[in-house]
TIKOLNU-387813 format. One line per 2 residues: number of its first residue (from 1); their letters; for each residue x, y, z of C-alpha. Coordinates in nm, 3 decimals, always signed. Layout:
residues N
NUM	a	X Y Z  ...
***
This chain:
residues 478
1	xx	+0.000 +0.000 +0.000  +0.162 +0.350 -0.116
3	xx	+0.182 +0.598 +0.174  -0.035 +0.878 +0.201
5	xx	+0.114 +1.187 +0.018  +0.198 +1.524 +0.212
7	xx	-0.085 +1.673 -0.035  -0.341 +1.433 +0.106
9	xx	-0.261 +1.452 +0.442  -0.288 +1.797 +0.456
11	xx	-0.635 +1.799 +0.230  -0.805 +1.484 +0.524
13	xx	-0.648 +1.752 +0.843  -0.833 +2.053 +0.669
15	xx	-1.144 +1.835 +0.640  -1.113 +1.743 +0.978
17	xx	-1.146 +2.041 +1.127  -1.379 +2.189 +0.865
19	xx	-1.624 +1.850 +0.977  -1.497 +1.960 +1.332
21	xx	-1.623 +2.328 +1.329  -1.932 +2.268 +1.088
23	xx	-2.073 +2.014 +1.357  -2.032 +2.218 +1.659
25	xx	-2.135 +2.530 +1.473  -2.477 +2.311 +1.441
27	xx	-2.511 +2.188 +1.768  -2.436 +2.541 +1.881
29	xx	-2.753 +2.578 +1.689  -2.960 +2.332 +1.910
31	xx	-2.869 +2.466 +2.227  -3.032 +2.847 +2.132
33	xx	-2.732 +2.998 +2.089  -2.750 +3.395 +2.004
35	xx	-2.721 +3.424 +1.614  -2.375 +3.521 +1.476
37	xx	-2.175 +3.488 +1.160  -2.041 +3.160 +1.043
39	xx	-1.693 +3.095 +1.227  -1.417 +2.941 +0.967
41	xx	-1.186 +2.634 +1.099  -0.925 +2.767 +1.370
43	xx	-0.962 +3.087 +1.293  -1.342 +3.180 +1.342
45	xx	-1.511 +3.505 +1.267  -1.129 +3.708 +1.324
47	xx	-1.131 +3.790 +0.948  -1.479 +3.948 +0.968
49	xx	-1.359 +4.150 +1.301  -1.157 +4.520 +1.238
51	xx	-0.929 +4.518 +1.597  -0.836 +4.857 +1.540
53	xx	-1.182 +4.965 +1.561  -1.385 +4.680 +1.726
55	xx	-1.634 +4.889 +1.819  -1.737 +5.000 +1.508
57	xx	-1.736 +4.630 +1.407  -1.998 +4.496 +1.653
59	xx	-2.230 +4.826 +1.589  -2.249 +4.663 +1.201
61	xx	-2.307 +4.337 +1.299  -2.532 +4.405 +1.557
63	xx	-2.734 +4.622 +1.267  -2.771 +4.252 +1.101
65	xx	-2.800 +4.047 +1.384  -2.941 +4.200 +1.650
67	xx	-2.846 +4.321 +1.992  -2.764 +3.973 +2.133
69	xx	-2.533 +3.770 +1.917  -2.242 +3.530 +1.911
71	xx	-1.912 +3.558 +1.760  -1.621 +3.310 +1.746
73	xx	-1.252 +3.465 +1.817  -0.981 +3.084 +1.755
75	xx	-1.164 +2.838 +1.964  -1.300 +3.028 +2.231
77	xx	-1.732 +3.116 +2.163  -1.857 +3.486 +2.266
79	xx	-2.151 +3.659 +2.324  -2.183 +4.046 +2.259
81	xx	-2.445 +4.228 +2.440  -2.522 +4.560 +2.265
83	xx	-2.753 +4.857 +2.287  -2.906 +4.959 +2.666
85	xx	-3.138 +4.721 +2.671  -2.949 +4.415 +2.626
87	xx	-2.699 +4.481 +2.859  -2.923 +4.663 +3.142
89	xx	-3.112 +4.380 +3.103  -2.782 +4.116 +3.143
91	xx	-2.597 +4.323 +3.349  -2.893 +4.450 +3.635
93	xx	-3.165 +4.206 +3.614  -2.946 +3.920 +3.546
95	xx	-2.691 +4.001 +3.744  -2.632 +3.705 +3.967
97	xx	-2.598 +3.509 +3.608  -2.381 +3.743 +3.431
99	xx	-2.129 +3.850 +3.744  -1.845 +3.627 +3.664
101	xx	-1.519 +3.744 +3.458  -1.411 +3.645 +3.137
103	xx	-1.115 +3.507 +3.024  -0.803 +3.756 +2.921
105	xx	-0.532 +3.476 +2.860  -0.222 +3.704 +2.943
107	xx	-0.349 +3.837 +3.236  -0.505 +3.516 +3.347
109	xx	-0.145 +3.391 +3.329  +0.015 +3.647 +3.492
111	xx	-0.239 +3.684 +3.772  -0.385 +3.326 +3.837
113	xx	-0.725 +3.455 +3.902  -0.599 +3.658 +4.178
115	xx	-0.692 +4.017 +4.297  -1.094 +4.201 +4.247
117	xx	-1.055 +4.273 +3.871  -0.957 +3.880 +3.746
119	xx	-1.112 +3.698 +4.009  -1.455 +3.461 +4.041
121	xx	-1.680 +3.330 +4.282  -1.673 +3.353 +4.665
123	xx	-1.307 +3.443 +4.616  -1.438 +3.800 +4.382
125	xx	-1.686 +3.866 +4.659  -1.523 +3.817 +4.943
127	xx	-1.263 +4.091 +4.769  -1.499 +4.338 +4.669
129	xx	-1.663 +4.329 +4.993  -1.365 +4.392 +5.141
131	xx	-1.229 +4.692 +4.922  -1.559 +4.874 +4.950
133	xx	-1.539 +4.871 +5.331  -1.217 +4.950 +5.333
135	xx	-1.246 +5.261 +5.101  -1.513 +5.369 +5.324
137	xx	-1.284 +5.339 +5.596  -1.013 +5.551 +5.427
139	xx	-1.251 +5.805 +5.336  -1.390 +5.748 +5.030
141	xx	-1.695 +5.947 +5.027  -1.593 +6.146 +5.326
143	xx	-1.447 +6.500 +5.362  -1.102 +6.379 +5.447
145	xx	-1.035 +6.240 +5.123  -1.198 +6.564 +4.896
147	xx	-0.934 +6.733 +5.080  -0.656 +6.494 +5.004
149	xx	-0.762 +6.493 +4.628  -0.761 +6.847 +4.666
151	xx	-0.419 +6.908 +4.800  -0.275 +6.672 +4.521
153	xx	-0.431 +6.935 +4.271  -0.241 +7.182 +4.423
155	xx	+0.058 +7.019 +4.397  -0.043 +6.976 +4.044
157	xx	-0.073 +7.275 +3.991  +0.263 +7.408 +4.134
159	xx	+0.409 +7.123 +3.892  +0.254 +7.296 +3.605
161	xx	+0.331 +7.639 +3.682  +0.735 +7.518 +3.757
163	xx	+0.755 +7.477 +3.364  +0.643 +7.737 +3.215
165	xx	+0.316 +7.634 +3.110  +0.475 +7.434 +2.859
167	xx	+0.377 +7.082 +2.820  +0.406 +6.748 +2.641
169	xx	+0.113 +6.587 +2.719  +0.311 +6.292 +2.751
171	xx	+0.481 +6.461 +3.069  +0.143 +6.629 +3.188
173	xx	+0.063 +6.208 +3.170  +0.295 +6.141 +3.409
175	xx	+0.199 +6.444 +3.597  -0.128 +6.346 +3.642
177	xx	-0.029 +5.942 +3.735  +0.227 +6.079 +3.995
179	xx	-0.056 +6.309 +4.155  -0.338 +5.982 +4.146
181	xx	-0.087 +5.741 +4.303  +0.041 +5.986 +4.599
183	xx	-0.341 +6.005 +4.662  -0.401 +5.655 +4.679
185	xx	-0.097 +5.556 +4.875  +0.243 +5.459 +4.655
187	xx	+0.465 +5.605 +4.471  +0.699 +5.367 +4.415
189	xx	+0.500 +5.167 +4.095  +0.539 +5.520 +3.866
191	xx	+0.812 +5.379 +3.631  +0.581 +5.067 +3.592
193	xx	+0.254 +5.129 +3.543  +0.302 +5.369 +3.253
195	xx	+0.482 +5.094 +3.047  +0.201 +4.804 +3.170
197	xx	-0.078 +5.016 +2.997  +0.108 +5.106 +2.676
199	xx	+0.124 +4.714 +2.641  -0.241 +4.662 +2.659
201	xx	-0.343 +4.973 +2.514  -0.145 +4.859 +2.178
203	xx	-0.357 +4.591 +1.995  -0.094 +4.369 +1.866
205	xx	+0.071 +4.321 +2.177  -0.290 +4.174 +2.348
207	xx	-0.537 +4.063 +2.051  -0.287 +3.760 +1.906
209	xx	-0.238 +3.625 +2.224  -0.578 +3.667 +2.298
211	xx	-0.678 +3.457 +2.011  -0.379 +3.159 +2.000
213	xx	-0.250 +3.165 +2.385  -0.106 +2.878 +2.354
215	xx	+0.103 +2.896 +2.065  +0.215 +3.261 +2.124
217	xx	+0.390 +3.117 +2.435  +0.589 +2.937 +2.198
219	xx	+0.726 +3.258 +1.987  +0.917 +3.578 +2.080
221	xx	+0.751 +3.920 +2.058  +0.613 +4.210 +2.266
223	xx	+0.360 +4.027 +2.438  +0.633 +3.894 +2.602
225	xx	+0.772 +4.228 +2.764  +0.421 +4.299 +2.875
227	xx	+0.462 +3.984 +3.078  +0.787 +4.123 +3.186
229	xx	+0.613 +4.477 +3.312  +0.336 +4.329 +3.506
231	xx	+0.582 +4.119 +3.688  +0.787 +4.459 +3.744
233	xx	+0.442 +4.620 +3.853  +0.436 +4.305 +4.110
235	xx	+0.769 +4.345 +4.248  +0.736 +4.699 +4.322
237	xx	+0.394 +4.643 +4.481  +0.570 +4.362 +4.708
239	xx	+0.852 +4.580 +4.827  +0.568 +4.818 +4.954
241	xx	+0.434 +4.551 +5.133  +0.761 +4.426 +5.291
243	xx	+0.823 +4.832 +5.418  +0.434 +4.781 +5.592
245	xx	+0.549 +4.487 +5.772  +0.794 +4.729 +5.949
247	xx	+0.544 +5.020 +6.059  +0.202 +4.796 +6.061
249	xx	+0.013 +4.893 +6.352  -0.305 +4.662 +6.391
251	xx	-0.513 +4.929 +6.585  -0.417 +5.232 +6.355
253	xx	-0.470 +5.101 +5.987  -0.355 +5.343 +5.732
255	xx	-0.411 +5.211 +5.384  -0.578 +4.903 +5.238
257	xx	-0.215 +4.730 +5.248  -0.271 +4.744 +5.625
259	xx	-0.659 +4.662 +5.619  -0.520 +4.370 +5.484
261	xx	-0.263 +4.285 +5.718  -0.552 +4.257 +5.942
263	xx	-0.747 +4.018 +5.732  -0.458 +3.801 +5.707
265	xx	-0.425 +3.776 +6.101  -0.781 +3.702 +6.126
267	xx	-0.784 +3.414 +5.885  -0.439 +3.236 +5.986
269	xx	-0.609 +2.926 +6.100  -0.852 +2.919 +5.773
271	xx	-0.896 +2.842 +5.410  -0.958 +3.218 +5.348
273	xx	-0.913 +3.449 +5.001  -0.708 +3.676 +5.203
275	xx	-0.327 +3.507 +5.109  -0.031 +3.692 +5.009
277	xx	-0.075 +3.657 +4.655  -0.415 +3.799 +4.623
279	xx	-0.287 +4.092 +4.846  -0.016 +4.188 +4.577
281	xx	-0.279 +4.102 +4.307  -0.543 +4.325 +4.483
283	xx	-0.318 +4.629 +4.531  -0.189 +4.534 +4.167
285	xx	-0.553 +4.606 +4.045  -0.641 +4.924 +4.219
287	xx	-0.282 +5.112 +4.162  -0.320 +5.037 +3.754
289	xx	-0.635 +5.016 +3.695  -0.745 +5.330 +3.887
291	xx	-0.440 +5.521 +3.832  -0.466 +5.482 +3.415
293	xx	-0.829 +5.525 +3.380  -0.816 +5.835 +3.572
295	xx	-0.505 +5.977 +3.443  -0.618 +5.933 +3.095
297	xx	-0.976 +6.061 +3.133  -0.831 +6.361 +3.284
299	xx	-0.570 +6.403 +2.995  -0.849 +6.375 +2.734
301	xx	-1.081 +6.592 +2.905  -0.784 +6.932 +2.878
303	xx	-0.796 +6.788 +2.505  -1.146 +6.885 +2.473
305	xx	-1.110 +7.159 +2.710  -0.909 +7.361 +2.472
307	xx	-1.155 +7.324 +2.222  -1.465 +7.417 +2.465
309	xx	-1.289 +7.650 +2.711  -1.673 +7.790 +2.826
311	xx	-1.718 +7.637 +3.099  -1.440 +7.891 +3.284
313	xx	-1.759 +8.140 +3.274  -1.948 +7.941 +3.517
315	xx	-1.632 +7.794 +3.729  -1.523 +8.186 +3.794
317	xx	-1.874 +8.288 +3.935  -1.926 +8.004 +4.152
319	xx	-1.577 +7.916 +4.285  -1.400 +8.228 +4.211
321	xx	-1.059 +8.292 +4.272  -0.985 +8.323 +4.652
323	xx	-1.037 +7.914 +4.745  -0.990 +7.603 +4.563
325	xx	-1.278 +7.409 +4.400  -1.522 +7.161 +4.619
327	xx	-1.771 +6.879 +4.564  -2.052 +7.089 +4.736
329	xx	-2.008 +7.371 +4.466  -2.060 +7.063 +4.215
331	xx	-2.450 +7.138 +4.297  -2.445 +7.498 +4.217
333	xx	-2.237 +7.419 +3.879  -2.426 +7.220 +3.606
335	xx	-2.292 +7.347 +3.276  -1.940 +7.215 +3.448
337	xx	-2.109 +6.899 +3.559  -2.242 +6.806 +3.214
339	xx	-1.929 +6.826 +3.081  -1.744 +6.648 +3.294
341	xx	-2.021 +6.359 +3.252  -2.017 +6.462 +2.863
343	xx	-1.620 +6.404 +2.864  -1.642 +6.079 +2.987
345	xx	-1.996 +5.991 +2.753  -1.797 +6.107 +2.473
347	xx	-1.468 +5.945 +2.482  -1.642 +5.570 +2.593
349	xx	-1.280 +5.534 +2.729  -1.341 +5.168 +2.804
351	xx	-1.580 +5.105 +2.532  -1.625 +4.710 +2.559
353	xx	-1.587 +4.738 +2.924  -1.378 +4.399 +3.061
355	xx	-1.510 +4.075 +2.944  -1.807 +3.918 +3.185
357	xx	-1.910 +3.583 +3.194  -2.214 +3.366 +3.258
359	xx	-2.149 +3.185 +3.636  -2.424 +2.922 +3.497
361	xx	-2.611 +2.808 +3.209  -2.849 +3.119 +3.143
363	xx	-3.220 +3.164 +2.955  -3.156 +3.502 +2.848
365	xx	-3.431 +3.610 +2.578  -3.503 +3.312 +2.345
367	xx	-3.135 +3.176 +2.389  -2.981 +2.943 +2.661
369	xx	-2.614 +3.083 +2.688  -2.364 +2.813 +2.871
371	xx	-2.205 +2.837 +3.177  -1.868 +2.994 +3.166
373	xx	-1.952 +3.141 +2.798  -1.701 +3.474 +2.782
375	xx	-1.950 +3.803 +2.722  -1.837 +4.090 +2.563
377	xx	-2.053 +4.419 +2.679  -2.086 +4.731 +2.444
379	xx	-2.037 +5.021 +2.658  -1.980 +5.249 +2.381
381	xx	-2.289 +5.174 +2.235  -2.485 +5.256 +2.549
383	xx	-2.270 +5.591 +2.590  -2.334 +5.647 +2.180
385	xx	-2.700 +5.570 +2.179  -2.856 +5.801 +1.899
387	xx	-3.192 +5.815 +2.090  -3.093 +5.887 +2.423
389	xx	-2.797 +6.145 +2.293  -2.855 +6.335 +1.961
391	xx	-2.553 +6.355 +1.750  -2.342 +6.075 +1.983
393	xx	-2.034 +6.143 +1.784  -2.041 +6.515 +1.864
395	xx	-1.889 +6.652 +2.172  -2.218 +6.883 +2.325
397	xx	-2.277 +6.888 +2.720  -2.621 +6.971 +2.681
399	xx	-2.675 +6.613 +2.660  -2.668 +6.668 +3.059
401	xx	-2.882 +6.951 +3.044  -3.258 +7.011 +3.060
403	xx	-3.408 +7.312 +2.892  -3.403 +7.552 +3.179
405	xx	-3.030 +7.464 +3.238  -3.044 +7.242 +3.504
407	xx	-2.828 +6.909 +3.529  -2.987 +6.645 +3.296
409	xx	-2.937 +6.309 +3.448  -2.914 +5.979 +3.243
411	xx	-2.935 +5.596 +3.311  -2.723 +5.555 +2.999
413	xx	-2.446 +5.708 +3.152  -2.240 +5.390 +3.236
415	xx	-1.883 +5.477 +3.171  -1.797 +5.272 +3.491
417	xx	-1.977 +4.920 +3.373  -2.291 +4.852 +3.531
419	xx	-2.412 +4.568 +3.791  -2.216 +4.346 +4.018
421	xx	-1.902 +4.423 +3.840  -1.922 +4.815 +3.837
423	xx	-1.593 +4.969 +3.939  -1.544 +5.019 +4.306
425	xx	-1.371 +5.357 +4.255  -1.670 +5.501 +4.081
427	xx	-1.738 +5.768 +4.360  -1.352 +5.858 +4.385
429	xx	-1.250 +5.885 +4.025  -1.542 +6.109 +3.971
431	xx	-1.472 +6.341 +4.255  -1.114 +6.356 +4.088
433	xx	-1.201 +6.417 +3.760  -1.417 +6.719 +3.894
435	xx	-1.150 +6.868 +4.136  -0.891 +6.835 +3.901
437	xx	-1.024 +6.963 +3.568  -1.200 +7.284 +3.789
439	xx	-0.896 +7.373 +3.971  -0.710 +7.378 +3.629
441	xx	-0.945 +7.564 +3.458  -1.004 +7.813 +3.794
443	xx	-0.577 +7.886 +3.751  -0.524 +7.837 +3.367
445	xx	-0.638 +7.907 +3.039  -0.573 +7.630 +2.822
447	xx	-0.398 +7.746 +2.485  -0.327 +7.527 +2.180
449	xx	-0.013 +7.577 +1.994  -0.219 +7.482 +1.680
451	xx	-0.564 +7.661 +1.596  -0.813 +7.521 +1.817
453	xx	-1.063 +7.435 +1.492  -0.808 +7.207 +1.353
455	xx	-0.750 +6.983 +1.748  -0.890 +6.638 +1.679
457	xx	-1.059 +6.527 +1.942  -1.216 +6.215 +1.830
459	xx	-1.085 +5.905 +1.970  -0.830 +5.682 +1.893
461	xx	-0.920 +5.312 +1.959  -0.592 +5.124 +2.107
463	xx	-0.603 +4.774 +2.221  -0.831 +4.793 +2.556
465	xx	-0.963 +5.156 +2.535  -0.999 +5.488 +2.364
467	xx	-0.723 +5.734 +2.437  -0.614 +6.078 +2.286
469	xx	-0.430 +6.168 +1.980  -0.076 +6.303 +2.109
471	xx	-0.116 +6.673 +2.102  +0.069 +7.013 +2.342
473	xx	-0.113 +7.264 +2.505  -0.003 +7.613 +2.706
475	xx	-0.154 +7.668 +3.028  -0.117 +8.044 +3.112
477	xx	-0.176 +8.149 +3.470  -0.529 +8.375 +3.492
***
C-alpha cells in the first residue's frame, strides 16, 4: 500500500477540522445559541472582526443580527451584548448570572485569578466586599479624602506652573499618574505602570495572544515584555508591602495594604481568600487600573477643554478665585457637571468594558447561553445611543442639560460598567475628575499651539480603550 502523500494529508487535516467546526457550529444551533456569523476552521469570525476599531465592528453586525449575538474569536465562543437594553437587562436584572469574569489569557497567566478585577466566585466577593469597606474606611466618600484629592491638585498645579506652562502631554501624563498614586498611597509603581498600559493599550501586543494563547507562548515578541512589566508592577507592589510589615500597627490602619494585614491575622487558622498573593494582586488592580483610567480621562478631558474652554464662565462665578474648587459647589455648577459627565460619555474610554461571563447556564431572551460562555458588553454603544444622545459622535454637554439649564441626568451614563461588576472607585475617580479639571481651569487658560478648529478630538481606539491623539497645550496662569 503506497503511503499517504503530504498533499493528502494535509487535504483529510483541513477536512477534519472543517467537519470539526461545521458540527459544533450546528449543535451550537440546538442549544439556542444567540445568532452570529459563520466561524471558519481555527480561525473563526477574526477575518470578519476590524481590531483597530472593534467597536465600530460589533455596531455593524449588531445592525444585522441583533443586539444579542455570538461571535467566534480561535476556539474560544462569545456573546456580545449591545444597545441599553441588552446589557441593562444582562448586566442588572441578570446580574447574579452574568457577574463572573471572562477570560483575558495574558493576564489570566500572569495573575492566576488573583486580585478584584480577574477573580470569580466567593473568592471575587469576598474581595470586593472587602475593598468597598475599606475605602469607606479611608474616606472614600468622606471630607477627608476631597481634601486629600484636593491638595494633590495643588501640587499639580505648582508642577505645572514650575515649567512654564509648557507641556508634552506625555509629561502632563505622568503628571497626572504621579498626583493619582500619591493620593491613593504609593509612589513607588510610577516607572511601571506607565509601560504596563502602553502594552495593553497597543492591539498587537494583546489581541494575538488573545486569540492563540497557547502557541504565542511558543514565539518571541512584545507580548512577552508585557509579561515582563506586570511582573515589574508586582515586584514593586511587594517591596511596599515588605516596608508595611515594618510600621504595621493593627489598631491604627492606614491604607488598604494594612486593612489587609488585618485580614490576614484574622484568617491564619482558615482556608480564606485573604493570602499573600491575592494581596499583591489586589493592590496590583487598584494602583493600575485606577491610576490609568483616571489619568487618561483627565488628559483627554484638557484635550477637549481647549476646544470648549466655556465652561471657565461658570467655574469663575461660583468658585472664584480666593479658594480652591469643592464637591458641594458641584451642585451649584451644572454646565461644568455636564461636561465632565459629557467628557467621559464622549470618549467611551473603556468602550467594551472587561469581558463578563455567565457563572451558569443562562435563559436570556429566546437563547440558553452556557455556563462559563465569555460576554463581551458594548459600553460604547450605550454611551453612543442616537436616541438617548442626539448627535453621539459630537462633543455637546447639553446632553446633561434640561431646557431651563439644570443638570440632565441619564441611566445611559455607564462609563464605569454597570451591575455586580461596576468599578469600586466610581465615587472617587469622579470626585477627581471634577476637582482636578475645575482647579485647572479656575488657575489656567488652556492654549493650543495649533488653531483650536483644527485639534482632533475624536478618539483613537488602542487595544483595551480609547485614548487621545498626542497633542501640546499652554496653560497660562489667569
Amino acid at each position: 500500500m503506497e503511503p499517504l502523500s503530504t498533499a493528502t494529508i494535509f487535504l483529510l487535516f483541513c477536512l477534519a477540522c472543517l467537519f470539526f467546526f461545521v458540527t459544533k457550529h450546528k449543535s451550537s444551533r440546538t442549544e439556542k445559541l444567540p445568532p452570529g456569523p459563520f466561524p471558519l476552521p481555527i480561525i473563526g469570525n477574526l477575518l470578519q472582526v476590524k481590531t483597530n476599531n472593534f467597536p465600530q465592528t460589533l455596531e455593524k453586525l449588531s445592525e444585522k443580527y441583533g443586539s444579542v449575538f455570538t461571535l467566534h474569536f480561535g476556539e474560544e465562543r462569545v456573546v456580545v451584548l449591545h444597545g441599553y437594553e441588552a446589557i441593562k437587562e444582562a448586566l442588572t436584572d441578570h446580574g447574579d448570572e452574568f457577574f463572573g469574569r471572562g477570560s483575558l489569557p495574558l493576564a489570566d497567566k500572569v495573575l492566576k485569578g488573583q486580585g478584584i478585577v480577574f477573580s470569580n466566585g466567593e473568592r471575587w466577593k469576598q474581595l470586593r466586599r472587602f475593598v468597598l469597606t475599606t475605602l469607606r474606611n479611608l474616606g472614600m466618600g468622606k471630607k477627608s479624602i476631597e481634601e486629600r484629592i484636593q491638595m494633590e491638585a495643588q501640587h499639580l498645579l505648582e508642577n505645572i506652573r514650575s515649567t512654564g506652562g509648557n507641556r508634552d502631554m506625555h509629561k502632563l501624563y505622568f503628571l497626572l499618574i504621579h498626583r493619582i498614586i500619591e493620593l491613593e498611597g504609593s509612589s513607588r509603581a510610577i516607572e511601571s505602570i506607565p509601560l504596563l498600559i502602553a502594552g495593553f493599550t497597543k492591539p498587537s501586543q494583546t489581541d494575538l495572544y488573545s486569540l492563540f494563547p497557547s502557541f504565542m507562548e511558543l514565539i518571541p515578541g512584545p507580548h512577552h515584555r508585557l509579561e515582563k512589566n506586570i511582573y515589574t508592577l508586582q515586584q514593586f507592589t511587594l517591596d511596599e508591602i515588605n516596608e508595611h510589615k515594618s510600621t504595621f500597627d493593627p489598631s491604627a490602619p492606614q491604607d488598604i495594604i494594612d486593612f489587609f494585614f488585618i485580614k490576614m491575622k484574622e484568617g491564619q487558622n482558615d482556608n480564606t481568600v485573604f493570602g499573600f498573593d491575592n494581596l499583591i494582586a489586589t493592590v496590583v488592580d487598584l494602583f493600575a487600573a485606577g491610576t490609568e483610567t483616571t489619568s487618561t480621562t483627565l488628559r483627554y478631558g484638557l484635550l477637549i477643554l481647549m476646544k470648549y474652554p466655556q465652561v471657565q464662565e461658570e467655574i469663575d462665578r461660583v468658585v472664584g478665585r480666593t479658594r480652591s474648587p469643592c464637591m458641594a459647589d458641584r451642585g451649584q455648577m451644572p454646565y461644568t457637571n455636564a461636561v465632565a459627565h459629557e467628557i467621559q460619555r464622549f470618549i467611551a474610554l473603556i468602550p467594551m468594558s472587561l469581558p463578563h461571563a455567565v457563572v451558569k447556564d443562562t435563559k436570556f431572551r429566546e437563547y440558553i447561553i452556557p455556563k462559563g460562555t465569555t460576554i463581551y458588553v458594548s459600553l460604547s454603544s450605550v454611551l453612543h445611543d442616537s436616541t438617548e444622545f442626539p448627535n453621539p459622535k459630537e462633543f455637546d454637554p447639553h446632553h446633561f442639560l434640561n431646557k431651563d439649564g439644570s443638570f440632565r441626568k441619564s441611566n445611559y451614563f455607564m462609563p464605569f460598567s454597570a451591575g455586580k461588576r461596576l468599578c469600586a472607585g466610581e465615587g472617587m475617580a469622579r470626585m477627581e475628575l471634577f476637582l482636578f479639571w475645575t482647579t485647572i481651569l479656575q488657575n489656567f487658560t488652556l492654549k493650543p499651539l495649533v488653531d483650536p478648529k483644527t485639534l482632533d478630538i475624536t478618539p483613537q481606539f488602542s487595544g483595551l480603550g480609547n485614548v487621545p491623539k498626542p497633542y501640546q497645550l499652554c496653560a497660562l496662569p489667569r
